[in-house]
N, C-alpha and C positions, 0 to 999 in steps of 0.2 A: 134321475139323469146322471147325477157323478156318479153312482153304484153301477152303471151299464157302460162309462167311460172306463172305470177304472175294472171291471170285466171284460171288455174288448183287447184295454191294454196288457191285461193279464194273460188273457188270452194268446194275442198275437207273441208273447214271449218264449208260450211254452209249446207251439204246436213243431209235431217233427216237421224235420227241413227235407230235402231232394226227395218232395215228391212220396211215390211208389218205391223210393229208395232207403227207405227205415231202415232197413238190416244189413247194413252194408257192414262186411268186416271191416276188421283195423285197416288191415291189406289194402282191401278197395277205396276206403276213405282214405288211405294216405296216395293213391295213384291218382285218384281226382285231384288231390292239389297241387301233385307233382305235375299232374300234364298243364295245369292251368296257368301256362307261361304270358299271357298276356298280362295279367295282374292289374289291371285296371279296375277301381274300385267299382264300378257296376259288375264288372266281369265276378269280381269277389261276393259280392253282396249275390249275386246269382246262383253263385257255385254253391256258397253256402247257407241257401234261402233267408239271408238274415237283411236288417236293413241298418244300415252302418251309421253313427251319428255322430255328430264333430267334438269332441270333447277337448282338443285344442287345436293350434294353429297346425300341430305335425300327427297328429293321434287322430282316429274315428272309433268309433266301440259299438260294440252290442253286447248287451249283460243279459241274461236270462240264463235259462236250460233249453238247449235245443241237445237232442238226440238226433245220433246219427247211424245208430245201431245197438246191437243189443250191448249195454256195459257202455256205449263210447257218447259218451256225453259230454257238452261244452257248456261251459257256465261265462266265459270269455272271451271274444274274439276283439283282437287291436289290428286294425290296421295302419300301419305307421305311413307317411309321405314324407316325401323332400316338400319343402315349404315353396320352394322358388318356382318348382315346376310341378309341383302337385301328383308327381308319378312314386309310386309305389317303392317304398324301401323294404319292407318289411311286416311280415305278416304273424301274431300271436296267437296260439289257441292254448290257453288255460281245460284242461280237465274238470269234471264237478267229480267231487269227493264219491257221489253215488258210480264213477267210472268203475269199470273193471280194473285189474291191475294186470299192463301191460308193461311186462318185463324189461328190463336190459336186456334181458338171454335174448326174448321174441326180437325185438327192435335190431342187436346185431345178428341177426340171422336174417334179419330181412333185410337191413344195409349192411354186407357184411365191407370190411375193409375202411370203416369209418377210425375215429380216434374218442379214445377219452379225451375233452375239454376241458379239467380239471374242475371247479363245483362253480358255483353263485349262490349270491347271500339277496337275501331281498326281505323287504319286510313282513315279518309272517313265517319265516322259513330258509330255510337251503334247500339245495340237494347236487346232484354229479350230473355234468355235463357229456352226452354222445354227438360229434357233430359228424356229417357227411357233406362234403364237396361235391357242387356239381358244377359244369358249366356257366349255368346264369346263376349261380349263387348258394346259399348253403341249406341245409337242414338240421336243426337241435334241438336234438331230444333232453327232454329238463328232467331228470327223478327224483323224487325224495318230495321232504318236506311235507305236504298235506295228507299221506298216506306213508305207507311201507317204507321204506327208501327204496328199495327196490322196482316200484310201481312206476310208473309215466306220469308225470304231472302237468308238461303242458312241451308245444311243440312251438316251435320258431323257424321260418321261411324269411334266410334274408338274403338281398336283391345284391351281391357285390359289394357292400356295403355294413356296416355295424349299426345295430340299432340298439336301441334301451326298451330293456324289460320292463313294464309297469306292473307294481303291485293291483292284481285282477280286485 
């Protein structure tokens, strides 16, 4: 019985997520999250077929490997909240080492007119900061550190607001 528990749980970690949607380019994965202005954690937990779990009073996580196309794998998702009101500050996706290496070059050509955000130190690692401003809030791109420096290490979706990076 715990060898078929701990199977299922294994299981459920690693199966791809959206569906019929396995192959999705960088491109299309990053337009999904961009349109996903609601950001309500079921809303999140949907988008990115994971199921999010409380790790503290402001933090919820999913650890595993979920694939999201070919090279674009997630080994960390946080979703951050305001405590008071439980809505959405802030969304993390950490990279798995098995990623592909998505450039600076690709990333500003896909947000061209963004800024370097000079670097972040975290335990484990650095690397150089790309952010884009939008309307409801920002996008940042993390390089360095567990690959290339050059590569994408993990991505940040914040609400108006500044959140804190956790070491995945």
């Amino acid at each position: 019985m715990k060898s078929l528990l701990t199977c299922l749980l294994i299981g459920c970690l690693v199966i791809p997520v959206w569906g019929q949607e396995r192959n999705l380019t960088f491109e299309e994965f990053m337009q999904k999250l961009e349109n996903n202005q609601a950001w309500t954690q079921e809303n999140t937990e949907a988008l990115l077929s994971v199921k999010l779990t409380k790790a503290s009073s402001e933090v919820y996580k999913a650890l595993g490997r979920f694939v999201y196309g070919k090279g674009l794998i997630v080994n960390d998702i946080s979703y951050y909240v305001r405590v008071e009101t439980n809505e959405m500050r802030g969304l993390h996706i950490w990279l798995d080492d098995k990623s592909s290496c998505f450039t600076q070059e690709r990333i500003k050509k896909l947000y061209p007119g963004g800024e370097a955000d000079g670097s972040y130190v975290r335990p484990g690692g650095a690397g150089d900061i790309y952010r884009i401003n939008r309307g409801w809030g920002w996008l940042t791109f993390l390089f360095g550190d567990q690959k290339q420096w050059e590569c994408l290490t993990g991505i940040t979706i914040g609400i108006n607001r500044v959140i804190y990076i956790e070491d995945p």
